[in-house]
C-alpha distance (Angstrom), angle and dihedral (degrees) to the residues before:
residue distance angle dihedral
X1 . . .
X2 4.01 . .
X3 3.68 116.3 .
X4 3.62 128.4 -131.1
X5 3.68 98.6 -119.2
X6 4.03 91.9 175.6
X7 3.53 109.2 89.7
X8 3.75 106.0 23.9
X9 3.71 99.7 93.9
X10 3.49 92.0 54.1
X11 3.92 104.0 41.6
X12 4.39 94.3 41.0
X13 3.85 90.9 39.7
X14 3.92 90.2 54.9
X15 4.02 93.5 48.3
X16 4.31 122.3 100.4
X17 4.13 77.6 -126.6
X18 3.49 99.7 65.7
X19 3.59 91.3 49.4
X20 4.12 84.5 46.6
X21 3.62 96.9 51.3
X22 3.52 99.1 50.5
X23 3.96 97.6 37.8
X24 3.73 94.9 109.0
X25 4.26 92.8 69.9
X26 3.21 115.0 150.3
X27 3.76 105.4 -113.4
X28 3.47 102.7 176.4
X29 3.90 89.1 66.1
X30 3.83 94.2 41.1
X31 4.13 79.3 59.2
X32 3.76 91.6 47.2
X33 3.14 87.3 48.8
X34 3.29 101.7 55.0
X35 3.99 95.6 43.0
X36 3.77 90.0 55.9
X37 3.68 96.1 45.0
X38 3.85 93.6 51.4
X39 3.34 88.0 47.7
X40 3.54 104.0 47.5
X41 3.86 84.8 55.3
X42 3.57 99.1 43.0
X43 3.11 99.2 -121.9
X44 3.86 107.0 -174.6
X45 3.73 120.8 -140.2
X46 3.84 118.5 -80.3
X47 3.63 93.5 13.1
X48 4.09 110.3 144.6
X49 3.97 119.5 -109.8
X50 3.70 127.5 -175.4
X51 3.91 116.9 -137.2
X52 3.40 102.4 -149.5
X53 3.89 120.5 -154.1
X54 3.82 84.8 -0.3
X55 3.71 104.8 -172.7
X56 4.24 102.2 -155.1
X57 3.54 99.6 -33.0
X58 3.71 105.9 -81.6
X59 4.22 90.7 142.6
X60 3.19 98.4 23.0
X61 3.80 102.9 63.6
X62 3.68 92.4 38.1
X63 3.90 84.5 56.4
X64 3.61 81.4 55.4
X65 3.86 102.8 42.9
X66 4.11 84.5 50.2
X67 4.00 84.0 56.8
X68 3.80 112.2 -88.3
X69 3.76 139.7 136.0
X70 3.69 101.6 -121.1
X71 3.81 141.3 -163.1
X72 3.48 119.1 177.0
X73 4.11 119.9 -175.6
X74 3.94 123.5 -174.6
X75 3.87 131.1 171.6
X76 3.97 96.0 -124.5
X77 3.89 117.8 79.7
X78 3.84 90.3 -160.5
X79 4.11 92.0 60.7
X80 4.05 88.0 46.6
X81 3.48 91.2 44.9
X82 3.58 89.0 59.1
X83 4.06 92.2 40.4
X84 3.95 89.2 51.2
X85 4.40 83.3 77.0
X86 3.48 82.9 74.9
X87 3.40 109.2 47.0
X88 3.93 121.1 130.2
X89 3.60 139.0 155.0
X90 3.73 97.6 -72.7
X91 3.95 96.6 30.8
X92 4.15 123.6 68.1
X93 3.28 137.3 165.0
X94 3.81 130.5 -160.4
X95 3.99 136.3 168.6
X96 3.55 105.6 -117.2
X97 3.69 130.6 147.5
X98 4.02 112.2 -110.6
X99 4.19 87.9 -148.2
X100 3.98 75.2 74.6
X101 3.78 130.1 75.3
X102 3.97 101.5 -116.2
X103 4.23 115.6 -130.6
X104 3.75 92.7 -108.8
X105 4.03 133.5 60.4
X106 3.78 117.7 -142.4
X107 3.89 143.9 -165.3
X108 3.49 87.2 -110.1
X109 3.52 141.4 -7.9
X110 3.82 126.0 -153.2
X111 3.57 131.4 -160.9
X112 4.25 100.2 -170.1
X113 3.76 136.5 -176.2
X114 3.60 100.7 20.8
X115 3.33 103.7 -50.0
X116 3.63 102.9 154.7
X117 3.99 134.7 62.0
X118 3.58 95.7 64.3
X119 3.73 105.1 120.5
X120 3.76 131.9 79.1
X121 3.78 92.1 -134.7
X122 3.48 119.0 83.7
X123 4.04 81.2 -158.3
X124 3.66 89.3 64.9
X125 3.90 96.7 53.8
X126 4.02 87.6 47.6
X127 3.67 87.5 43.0
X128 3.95 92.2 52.6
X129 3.75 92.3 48.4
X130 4.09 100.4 53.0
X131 4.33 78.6 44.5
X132 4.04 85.3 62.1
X133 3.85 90.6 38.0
X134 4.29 82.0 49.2
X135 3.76 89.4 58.5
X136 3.63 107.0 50.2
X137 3.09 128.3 94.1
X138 3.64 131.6 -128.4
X139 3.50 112.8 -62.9
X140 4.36 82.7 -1.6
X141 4.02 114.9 145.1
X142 3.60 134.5 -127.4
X143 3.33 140.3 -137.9
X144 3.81 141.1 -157.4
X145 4.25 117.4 171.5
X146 4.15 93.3 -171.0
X147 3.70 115.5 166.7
X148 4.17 110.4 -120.9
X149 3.46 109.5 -96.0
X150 4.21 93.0 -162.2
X151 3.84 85.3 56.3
X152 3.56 94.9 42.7
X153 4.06 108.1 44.9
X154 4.47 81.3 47.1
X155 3.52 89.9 52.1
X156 3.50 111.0 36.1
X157 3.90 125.1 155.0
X158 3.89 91.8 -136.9
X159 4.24 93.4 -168.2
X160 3.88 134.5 17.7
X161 3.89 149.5 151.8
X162 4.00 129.4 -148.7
X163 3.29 123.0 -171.9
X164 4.17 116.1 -149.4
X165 3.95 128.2 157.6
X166 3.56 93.3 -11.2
X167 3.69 89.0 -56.6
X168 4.29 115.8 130.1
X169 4.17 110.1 -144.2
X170 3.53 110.1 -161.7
X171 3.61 104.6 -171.2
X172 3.77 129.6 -169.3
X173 4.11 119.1 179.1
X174 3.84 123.0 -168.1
X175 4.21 139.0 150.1
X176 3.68 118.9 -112.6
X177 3.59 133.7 147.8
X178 4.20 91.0 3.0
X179 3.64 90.4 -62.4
X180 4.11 126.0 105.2
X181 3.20 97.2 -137.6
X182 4.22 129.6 -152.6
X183 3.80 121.0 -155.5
X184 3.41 114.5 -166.4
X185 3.95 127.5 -173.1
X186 3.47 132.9 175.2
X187 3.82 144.0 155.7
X188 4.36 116.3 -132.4
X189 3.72 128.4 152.4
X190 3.84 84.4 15.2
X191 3.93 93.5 -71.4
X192 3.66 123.1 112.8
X193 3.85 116.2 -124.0
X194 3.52 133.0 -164.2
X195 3.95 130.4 -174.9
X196 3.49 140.2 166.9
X197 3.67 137.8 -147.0
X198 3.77 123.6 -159.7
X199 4.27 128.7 -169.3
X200 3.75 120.5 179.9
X201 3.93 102.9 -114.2
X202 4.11 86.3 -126.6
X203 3.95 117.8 166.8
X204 3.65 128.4 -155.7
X205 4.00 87.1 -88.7
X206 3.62 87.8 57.3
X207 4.13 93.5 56.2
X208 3.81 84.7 40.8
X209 3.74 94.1 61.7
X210 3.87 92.6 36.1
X211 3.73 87.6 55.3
X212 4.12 108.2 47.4
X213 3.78 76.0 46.6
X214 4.05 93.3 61.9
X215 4.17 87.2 40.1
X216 3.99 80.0 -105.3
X217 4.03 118.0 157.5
X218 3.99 108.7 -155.1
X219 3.57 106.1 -147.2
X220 3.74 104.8 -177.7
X221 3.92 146.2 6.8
X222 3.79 134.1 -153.6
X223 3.39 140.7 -172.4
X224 3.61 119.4 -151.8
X225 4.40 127.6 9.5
X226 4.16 84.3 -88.3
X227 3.79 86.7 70.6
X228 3.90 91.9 -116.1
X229 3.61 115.6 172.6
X230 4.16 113.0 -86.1
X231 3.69 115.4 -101.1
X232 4.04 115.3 -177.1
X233 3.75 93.7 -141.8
X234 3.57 107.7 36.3
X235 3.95 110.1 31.6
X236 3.32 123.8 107.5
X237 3.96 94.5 -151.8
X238 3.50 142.0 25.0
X239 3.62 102.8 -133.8
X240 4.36 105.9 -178.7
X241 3.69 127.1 -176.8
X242 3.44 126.1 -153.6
X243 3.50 151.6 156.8
């Protein structure tokens, strides 16, 4: 059976449960991360950066606690609602769709934790790359923080429950159709819920293509949030820069 991978992102994203599930991030990575990142691009202080599919914030005001101009866009109102509680003069947020160039160009524009691969198009991932390419300035960097599909599809934890607020997870991953695909069912309030999340299984070759097609030169991979060198069997994360 094919999936409708259309609306997903925008109806799972929106729900309390999402936000449940995935509670337990590790931030103190996401901010070492982000400190290693900046500084392996040397990116001076008060330089602008776009967040790109955002979430509520997380990145994005850590970018701006560590001294950066900040802009961070996402497709679901409810997760900028929440980011809008941050908001000062050198941090925004906006719902915007990354498929479209944004109004501003940046020093560098990052697209973090997996934030890409959701559509059924192939158009719309091409599209959403030549939008990043639209909003950087000259000489500007991108960023894309992708996990590694080889590594991932190999390794895949087929079946699993978490626990969280009360809340059961039954999870059950799988391929089909080029996506890696995440069903998720769980009981709360005494209603039955069930949600799916769907990435594009895209490789390295995949971005590669994607990017001589945008005129984009990739100018470095990694493989983990230490900035270890890229290995296509054993990396957690595809971690390309571009510009």
């Amino acid at each position: 059976m094919t999936k409708d991978t259309k609306d997903w992102y925008s109806s799972w994203f929106d729900t309390p449960f999402y936000h449940i599930l995935y509670k337990n991030r590790d931030d103190n990575e996401a901010h070492s991360f982000m400190e290693n990142l900046t500084s392996y691009l040397n990116i001076p202080e008060n330089s602008s950066i776009l967040d790109l599919a955002c979430g509520k914030g997380r990145h994005a005001v850590y970018l701006n606690n560590i001294g950066y101009d900040v802009t961070g866009i996402d497709l679901s109102e409810k997760s900028i609602a929440f980011a809008k509680q941050f908001e000062n003069d050198t941090l925004h947020f906006e719902v915007h769709d990354m498929r479209k160039a944004y109004s501003k160009k940046f020093n560098a524009v990052f697209n973090l934790f997996t934030s890409f691969g959701f559509f059924d198009d192939a158009e719309d991932d091409l599209n959403t790359i030549k939008s990043i390419k639209a909003n950087l300035k000259d000489n500007g960097v991108g960023v894309i923080d992708f996990l590694n599909a080889d590594f991932v599809v190999n390794n895949l934890v087929k079946e699993n429950t978490k626990a969280i607020d009360g809340i059961v997870f039954h999870l059950k991953r799988y391929v089909e159709n080029g996506f890696i695909v995440k069903d998720i069912s769980f009981e709360a309030n005494g209603k039955p819920y069930n949600y799916q999340e769907l990435v594009k299984a895209l490789t390295l070759k995949d971005f590669k293509e994607m990017f001589a097609e945008a005129n984009i030169q990739l100018l470095d991979v990694f493989g983990d949030y230490k900035l270890n060198k890229y290995n296509k069997h054993s990396s957690e994360r595809l971690i390309m820069i571009f510009m």
